[in-house]
N, C-alpha and C positions, 0 to 999 in steps of 0.2 A: 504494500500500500504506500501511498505518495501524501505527502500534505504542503500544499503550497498556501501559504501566505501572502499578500501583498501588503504596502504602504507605503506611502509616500506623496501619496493624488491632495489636492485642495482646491482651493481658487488661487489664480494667479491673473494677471492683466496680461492682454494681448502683447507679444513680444517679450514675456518674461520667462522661466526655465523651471521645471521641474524634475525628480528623480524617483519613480517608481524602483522598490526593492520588492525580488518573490522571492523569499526563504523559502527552500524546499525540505523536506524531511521523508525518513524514508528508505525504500531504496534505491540505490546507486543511478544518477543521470550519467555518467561514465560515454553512453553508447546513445544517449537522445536528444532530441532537438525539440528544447524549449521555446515557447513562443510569446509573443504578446498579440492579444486581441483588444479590440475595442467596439462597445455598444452604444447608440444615442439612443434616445426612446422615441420607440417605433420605427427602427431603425434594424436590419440584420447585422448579428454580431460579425467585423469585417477583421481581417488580418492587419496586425501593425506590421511587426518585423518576426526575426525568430535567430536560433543560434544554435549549431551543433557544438553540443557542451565538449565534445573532443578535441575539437578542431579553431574551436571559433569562429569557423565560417558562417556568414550573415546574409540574413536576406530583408529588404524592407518592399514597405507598400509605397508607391510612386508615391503616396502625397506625402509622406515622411522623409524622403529622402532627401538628407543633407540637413535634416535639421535634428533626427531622435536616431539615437545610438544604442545598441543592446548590447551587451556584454556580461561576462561570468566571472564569479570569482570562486575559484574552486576550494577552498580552506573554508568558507562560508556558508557553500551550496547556497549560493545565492546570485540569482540574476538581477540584473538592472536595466532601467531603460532611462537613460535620458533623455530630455525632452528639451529641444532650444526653439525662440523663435515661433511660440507656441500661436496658435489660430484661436477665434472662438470655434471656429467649426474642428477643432478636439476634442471640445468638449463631449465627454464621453465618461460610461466606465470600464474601467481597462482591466483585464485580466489574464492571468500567467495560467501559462497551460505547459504537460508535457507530453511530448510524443507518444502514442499507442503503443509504437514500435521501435525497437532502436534504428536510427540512419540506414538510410537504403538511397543509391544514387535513382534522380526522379522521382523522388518523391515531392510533393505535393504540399510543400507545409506552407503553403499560405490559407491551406482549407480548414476550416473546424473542424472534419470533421475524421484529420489525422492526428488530432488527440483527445488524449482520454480523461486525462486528472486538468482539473480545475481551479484555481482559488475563488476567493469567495468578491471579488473586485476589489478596487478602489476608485476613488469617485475624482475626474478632474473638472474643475469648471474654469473655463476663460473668459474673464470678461473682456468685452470690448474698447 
């Protein structure tokens, strides 16, 4: 079993930074690729970025790119995501997920619905 935590999410002003942390618990991300999502309401949950905890290799969603950065820290089991240059249209909540499966080339991790474990969100608001 897996337990992922998030925090880090608030309000901030358009143009300002935040840093989502997911503490995972559990066992071993070693072989998966964790991800960040994000939900507006009424809205389907959409792919932010993600990160093969092996490798570090990264993937993000175009409207992210160049401004939120995902990374690991492995003494921690804990992912991050920073967030620069934030939009209102971020505003969202965001939540940490782990791969179903361990890394497989072609796979698909921008989709929900290649993982399995969740956390339970955190909440970011941008104002204008």
């Amino acid at each position: 079993q897996v337990q992922l935590v998030e925090s880090g999410g608030g309000l901030v002003q358009a143009g300002g930074s935040l840093r989502l942390s997911c503490a995972a618990s559990g066992r071993t991300l070693s072989s998966y690729v964790m991800g960040w999502f994000r939900q507006a309401p009424g809205k389907e949950r959409e792919f932010v970025a993600a990160i093969r905890w092996s490798s570090r290799v990264t993937y993000y969603a175009d409207s992210v790119k160049g401004r939120f950065t995902i990374s690991r820290d492995n003494a921690k089991n804990t992912v991050y995501l920073q967030m620069n240059s934030l939009k209102p249209e971020d505003t969202a909540a965001y939540y940490c997920a782990r791969s179903s499966n361990p890394y497989a080339p072609g796979g698909a991790y921008y989709s929900k619905d290649r993982y399995n474990y969740w956390g339970q969100g955190t909440q970011v608001t941008v104002s204008s």
